[in-house]
N, C-alpha and C positions, 0 to 999 in steps of 0.2 A: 627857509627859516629853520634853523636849531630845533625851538621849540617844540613843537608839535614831534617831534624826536623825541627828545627827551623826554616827554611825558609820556609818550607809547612804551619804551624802555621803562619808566621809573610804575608804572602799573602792571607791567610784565615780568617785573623782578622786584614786585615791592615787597615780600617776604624775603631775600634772598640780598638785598644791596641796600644802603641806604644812600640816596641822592639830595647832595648837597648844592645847594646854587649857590655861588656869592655874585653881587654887583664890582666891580672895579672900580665902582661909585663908592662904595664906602668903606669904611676901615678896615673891616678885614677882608673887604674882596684887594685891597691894594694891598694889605697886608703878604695874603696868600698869591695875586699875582708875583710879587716881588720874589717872594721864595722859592717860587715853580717857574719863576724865567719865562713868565705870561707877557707876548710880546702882540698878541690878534685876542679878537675876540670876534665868537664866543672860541676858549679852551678847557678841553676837557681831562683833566688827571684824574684817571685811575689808581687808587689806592687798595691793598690787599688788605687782610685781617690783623695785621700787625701796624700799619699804617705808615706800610714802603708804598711810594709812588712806583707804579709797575707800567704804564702809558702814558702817553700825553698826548695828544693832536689838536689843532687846529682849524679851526673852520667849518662847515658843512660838518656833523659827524653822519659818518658811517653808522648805521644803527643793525645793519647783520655784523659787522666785527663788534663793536662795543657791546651790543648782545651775548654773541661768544665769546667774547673778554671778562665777561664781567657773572656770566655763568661758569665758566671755567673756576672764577676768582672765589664764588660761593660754594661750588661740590667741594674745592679745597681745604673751605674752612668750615668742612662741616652742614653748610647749610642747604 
């Protein structure tokens, strides 16, 4: 399961990322699926401090790279 992921992630870096869930269930998770080319679920886009999409994956995530992705993405912008 994703979850239990992403929540270990979004309390290990909750000074440092803000973590956003949408559902694909509702308007803007269809929204932002359609614009990010969201074809599985769950996916996860990585957004930098300007707010470029910098990753995206599929599936199971990895939570040592999304870690290092997304620490990388905070010392760069400062935080």
């Amino acid at each position: 399961m994703a979850k239990p992921v992403v929540d270990r992630l979004e309390r290990e870096l909750a000074e440092q990322v803000l973590v956003l869930r949408l559902s694909v269930y509702g308007d803007a998770g269809r929204g932002a699926a359609a614009r990010y080319g969201v074809r599985a679920v769950p996916t996860f886009v990585v957004f930098d401090a300007e707010g470029t999409a910098v990753a995206q994956s599929s599936g199971l995530p990895d939570g040592a790279r999304l870690r290092e992705l997304l620490g990388t993405l905070a010392e760069a912008a400062g935080g």
